[in-house]
Steps between C-alpha positions, in 0.01 A plus 500: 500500500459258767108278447286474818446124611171359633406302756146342499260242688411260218158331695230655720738687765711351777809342301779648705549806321660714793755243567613506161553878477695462815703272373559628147511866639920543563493449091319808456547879620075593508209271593136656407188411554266533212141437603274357786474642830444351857348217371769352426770305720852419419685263762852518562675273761843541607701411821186343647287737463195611326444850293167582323504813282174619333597815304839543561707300241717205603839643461478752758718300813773536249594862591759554204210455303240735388134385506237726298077436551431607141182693350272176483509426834271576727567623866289477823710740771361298814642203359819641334594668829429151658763343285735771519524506876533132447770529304692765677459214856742320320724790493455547114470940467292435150500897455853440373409323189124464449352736235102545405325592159321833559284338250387206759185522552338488923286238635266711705317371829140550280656293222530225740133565613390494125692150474281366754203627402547387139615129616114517699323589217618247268368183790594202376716615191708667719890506356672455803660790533774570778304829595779721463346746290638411170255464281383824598774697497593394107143518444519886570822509308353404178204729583768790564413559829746336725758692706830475444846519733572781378174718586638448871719791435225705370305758687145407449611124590206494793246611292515273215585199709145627615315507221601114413414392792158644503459373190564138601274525776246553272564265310521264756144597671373465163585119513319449775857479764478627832769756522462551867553163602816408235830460667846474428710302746263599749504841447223779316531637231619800706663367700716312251563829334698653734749139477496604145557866483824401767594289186547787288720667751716195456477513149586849461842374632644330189616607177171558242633492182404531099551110500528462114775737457642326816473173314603620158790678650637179635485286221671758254777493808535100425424418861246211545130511590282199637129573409310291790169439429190420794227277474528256191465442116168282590379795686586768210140704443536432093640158452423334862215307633248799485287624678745337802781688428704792633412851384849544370706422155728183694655422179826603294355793354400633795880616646461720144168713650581406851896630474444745200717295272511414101446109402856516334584566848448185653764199559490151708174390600540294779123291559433329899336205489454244809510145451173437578203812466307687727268744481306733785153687459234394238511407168622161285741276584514192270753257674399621868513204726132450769728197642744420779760537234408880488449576887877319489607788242336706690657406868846436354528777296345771771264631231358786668448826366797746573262778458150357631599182703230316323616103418582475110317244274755270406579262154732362289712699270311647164728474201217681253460784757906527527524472153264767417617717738870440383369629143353785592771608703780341281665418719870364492573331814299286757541510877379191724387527826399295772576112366582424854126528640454136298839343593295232691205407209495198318465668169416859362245537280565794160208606319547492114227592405097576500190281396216707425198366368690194406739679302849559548724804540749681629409843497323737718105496413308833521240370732760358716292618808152280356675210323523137629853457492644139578904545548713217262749436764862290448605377822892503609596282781636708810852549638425402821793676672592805672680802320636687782894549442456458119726746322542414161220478225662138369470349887156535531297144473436363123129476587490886566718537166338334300172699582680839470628336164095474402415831632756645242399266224139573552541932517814503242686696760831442742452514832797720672474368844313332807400634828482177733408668858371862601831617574736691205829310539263210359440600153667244206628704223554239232837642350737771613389750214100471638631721785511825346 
């Protein structure tokens, strides 16, 4: 029986996730989704251009391949109709191999209402959130509540798609939020419903299936699964930076409640980290940079939400972040992305470490939000070079070696390979056997 590899963000979101499923997707026969919803934005770049998917996971432009939203996802219909019309521009018919959980619960148009209104209420302490409805939507999860994909097919749909919705406005007068006037892109609440309920028309189109047999099935066939996860370990609602975090279980052991598979079931775990770190939305950020070197980062690098547009907060690579997140992940093998973006500094700072309170450490405090963390950071002078036509791990500069080289000495795990531009014929795989 074939195990079920995983493919994580390692930081606070943003590390080139998408591209990486792309590019490791012709090694596997199913890519699934495990958690997150439309918050979350995967680039892929390929012959020039640009493709954002939200939902949908990143395998799906290979059509041989079959591409499953499993039961911990969360799906919006306006927006997954968005991104499958999208999709099918670019003359990709993702009927043919997309499959959805019936267990996935729907992002409903008063879910993104209650977003809002709960981002007003909390002023200042706001999270950040992308407004997407996410933290609503798991919120009535957990409180059994939530609708599912599958209650689309059922004959009292309309009237319990009511009931929640009447509920949240409640709720949300009870905070204060003036229902009337909330919008979404532009639109009423009303008005936005009738984009959604066209949504479920689309939806109705694919194949809704009992996902964890689906799963199960495939593994005891010995065909490969890639597990890709949203969002990222820093984000995770347990072990991230809470309260700024995602709703969601980002981490290894989600793909086992997200996928419905056993822990003895999972294989590689393949961690994304950038070079450098960036983060979007509120919450702590230890090696963030307020200086010109960090509007560079940002500039360079294009930092700007795939999802929101906002501009990211930008810093120097964390290695007791990475290395945390590596151990509670365990994970086996490192990707790098986005060295290129400093091919021009003088040097590149790496944090090592934290002082708090003059002491030392390198581990992840529990009042990491509160705590007056100073970063220890070891400074590595800069390759000052482009990468562009690069092919082979060995060619690229010493300078950017020999950091790589720390960045495995400091987390006690290999890094496979290097993405050095947007675009997937530009991903490094260290040795022949990294590629599947």
């Amino acid at each position: 029986m074939n195990k079920i590899d995983v493919l994580l963000g390692l930081q606070w979101g943003d590390e080139g996730k998408g591209k990486i499923v792309d590019v490791l997707t012709p090694g596997y026969d199913v890519v699934a989704r495990f958690q997150g919803g439309p918050n979350a934005g995967h680039t892929l770049e390929f012959e020039g251009v640009k493709h954002v998917l939200h939902i949908i996971p990143s395998g799906i432009f290979h059509q041989e391949k079959v591409n499953l939203i499993g039961n911990g996802v969360l799906i919006e219909p306006h927006i997954f109709q968005q991104e499958i019309e999208g999709i099918e521009a670019k003359g990709i018919d993702p009927t043919r191999n997309l499959l959805i959980s019936l267990k996935a619960h729907l992002i409903l148009p008063s879910h993104r209402m209650m977003d809002a209104a709960n981002e007003q209420a909390k002023g200042a302490s706001k999270i950040g959130s992308t407004l997407k409805g996410i933290g609503p939507t798991y919120t009535d999860k957990i409180a059994r509540n939530g609708l599912r994909v599958g209650d689309i097919l059922a004959a009292d749909f309309d009237q319990r798609y009511d009931a929640l919705k009447q509920a949240h406005l409640r709720a949300a007068r009870s905070l204060g939020f003036d229902v009337d006037a909330f919008r979404i892109d532009g639109m009423t609440l009303a008005q936005y419903e009738e984009k959604w309920n066209e949504g479920l028309q689309c939806l109705r189109r694919f194949n809704l299936v009992s996902s964890e047999y689906y799963v199960n099935r495939v593994l005891r066939e010995n065909r490969r699964i890639l597990a890709e996860g949203a969002q990222a370990m820093m984000l995770d609602i347990d072990f991230g930076t809470y309260p700024f975090v995602t709703s969601s279980n980002t981490i290894t052991a989600g793909v086992c409640t997200g996928l419905g598979v056993a822990p003895s079931a999972i294989g590689k775990v393949m961690g994304i980290t950038k070079a450098y770190c960036t983060r979007v939305g509120a919450g702590p950020f230890p090696t963030e940079l307020f200086d010109e070197t960090g509007s560079l980062l940002c500039s360079l690098g294009h930092e700007y939400g795939a999802t929101t547009g906002r501009p990211r907060r930008c810093g120097w690579i964390d290695i007791p972040a990475l290395r945390y997140a590596c151990m509670i992940n365990g994970v086996t093998e490192l990707y790098v992305t986005k060295p290129d973006v400093m091919n021009d500094f003088e040097y590149i700072n790496m944090c090592t470490g934290y002082r708090i309170d003059g002491a030392v450490t390198d581990e992840i405090p529990y009042n990491y939000n509160t705590a007056a963390i100073t970063p220890i950071l070891a400074t590595y002078p800069g390759w000052k070079q482009g990468l562009a036509g690069i092919t082979h791990y060995e060619e690229l500069p010493n300078q950017l070696l020999a950091f790589l080289s720390a960045i495995e000495q400091q987390t006690g795990v290999s890094i496979a390979a290097v993405s050095i531009s947007p675009d997937r014929k530009d991903v490094i795989f260290k040795s022949s056997t990294s590629m599947q």
